[in-house]
C-alpha positions in Angstrom: 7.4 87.1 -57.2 6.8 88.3 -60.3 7.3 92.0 -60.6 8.6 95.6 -61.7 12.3 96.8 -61.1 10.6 99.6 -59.2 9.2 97.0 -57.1 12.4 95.1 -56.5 14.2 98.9 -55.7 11.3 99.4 -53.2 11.4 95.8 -51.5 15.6 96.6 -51.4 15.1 99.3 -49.5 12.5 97.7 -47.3 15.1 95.0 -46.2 17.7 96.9 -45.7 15.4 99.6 -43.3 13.6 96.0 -41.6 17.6 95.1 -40.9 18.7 98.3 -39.3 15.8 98.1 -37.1 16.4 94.6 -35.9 19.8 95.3 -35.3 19.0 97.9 -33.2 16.6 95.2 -31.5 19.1 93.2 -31.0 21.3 95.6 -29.2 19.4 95.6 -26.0 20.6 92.0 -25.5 23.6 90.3 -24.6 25.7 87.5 -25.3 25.0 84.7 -27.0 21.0 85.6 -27.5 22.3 89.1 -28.7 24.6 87.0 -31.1 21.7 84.7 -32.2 19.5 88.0 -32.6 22.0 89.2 -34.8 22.5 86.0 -37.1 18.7 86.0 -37.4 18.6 89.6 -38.2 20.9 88.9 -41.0 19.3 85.7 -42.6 16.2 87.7 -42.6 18.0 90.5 -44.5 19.7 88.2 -46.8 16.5 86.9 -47.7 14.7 89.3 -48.1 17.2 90.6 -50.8 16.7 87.2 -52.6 13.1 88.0 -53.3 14.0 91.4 -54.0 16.7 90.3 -56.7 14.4 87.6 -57.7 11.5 90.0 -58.5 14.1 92.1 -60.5 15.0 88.9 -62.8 11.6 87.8 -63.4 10.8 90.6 -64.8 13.2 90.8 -67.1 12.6 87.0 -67.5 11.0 86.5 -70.8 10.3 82.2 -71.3 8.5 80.1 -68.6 12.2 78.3 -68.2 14.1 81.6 -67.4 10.8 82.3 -64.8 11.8 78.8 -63.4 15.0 79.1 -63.3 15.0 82.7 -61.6 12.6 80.5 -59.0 14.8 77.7 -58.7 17.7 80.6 -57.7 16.2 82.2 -55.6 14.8 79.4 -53.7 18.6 77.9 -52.9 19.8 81.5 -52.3 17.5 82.0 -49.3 18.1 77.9 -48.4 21.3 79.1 -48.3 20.6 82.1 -45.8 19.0 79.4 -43.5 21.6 77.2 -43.9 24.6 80.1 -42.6 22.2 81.5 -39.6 22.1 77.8 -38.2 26.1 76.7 -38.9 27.5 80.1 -37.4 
């Protein structure tokens, strides 16, 4: 995870180019599998966005506990991008 803010801009707009395209994907279907597409297409994204945020922080991150704890965030924010995709 560990990386540059150049790196975390560039995996930012990798996520968000990945999530128009399965969007688009998931316009060609209907009903509920389009709707399941679409919540799937958006945990993806969200994830995604917590490594990109999480490489960002590391490095900025400057003790082995503010590496873990950027880690340990990270890790419940994309939990948490699971968690919405299967309640919804």
């Amino acid at each position: 995870m560990a990386g540059s803010k150049a790196d975390a801009k560039a995996m930012k707009k990798e996520a968000e180019a990945n999530y128009r395209v399965d969007k688009k994907r998931c316009e060609a279907m209907q009903g509920a599998e389009e709707k399941s597409c679409l919540k799937e297409a958006k945990a993806k994204n969200e994830k995604a966005e917590a490594d990109a945020r999480g490489t960002h922080e590391m490095s900025e991150a400057k003790t082995d506990k503010e590496r873990a704890e950027v880690m340990k965030k990270t890790a419940k924010e994309k939990a948490e991008a699971d968690n919405k995709a299967v309640k919804k």
